[in-house]
N, C-alpha and C positions, 0 to 999 in steps of 0.2 A: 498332532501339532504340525504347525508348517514350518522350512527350513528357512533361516534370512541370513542375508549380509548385510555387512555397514561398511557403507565408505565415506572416509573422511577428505575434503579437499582442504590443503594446508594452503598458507598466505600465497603460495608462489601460481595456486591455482593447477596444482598435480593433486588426483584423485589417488587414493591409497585403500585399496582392502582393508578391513583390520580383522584380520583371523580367519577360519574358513566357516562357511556357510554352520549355523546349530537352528537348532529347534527352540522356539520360544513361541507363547500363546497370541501374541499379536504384535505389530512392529513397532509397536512405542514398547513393549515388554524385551523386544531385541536391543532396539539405542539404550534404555536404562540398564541391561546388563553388563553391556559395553564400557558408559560410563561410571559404573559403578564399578566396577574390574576395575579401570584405569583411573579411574579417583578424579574423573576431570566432569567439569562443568559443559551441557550443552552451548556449544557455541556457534551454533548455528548452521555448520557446515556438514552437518552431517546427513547422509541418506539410507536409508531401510529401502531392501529389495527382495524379493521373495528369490530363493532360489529354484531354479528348474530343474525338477526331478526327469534326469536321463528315461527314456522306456529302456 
């Protein structure tokens, strides 16, 4: 599996991690665990980014 972040930009337009980078099957599988943990509705602001695996 590949590693993702999600970041979320709140109203003020500040981008925010949510968590550190996990493993999930593909990146809409990443944003649905996210909000499914945090119990909240997509609301549009969010982004999946594959994380870069150091050599």
């Amino acid at each position: 599996m590949t590693k993702f972040y999600v970041v979320h930009t709140d109203q003020n337009g500040e981008r925010h991690q949510i968590g550190d980078a996990f493993e999930a099957a593909t990146a809409e599988h990443a944003l649905d665990t996210i909000l499914i943990g945090a119990d909240e509705a997509d609301d549009g602001r969010y982004e999946v980014f594959v994380a870069k695996e150091l050599p």
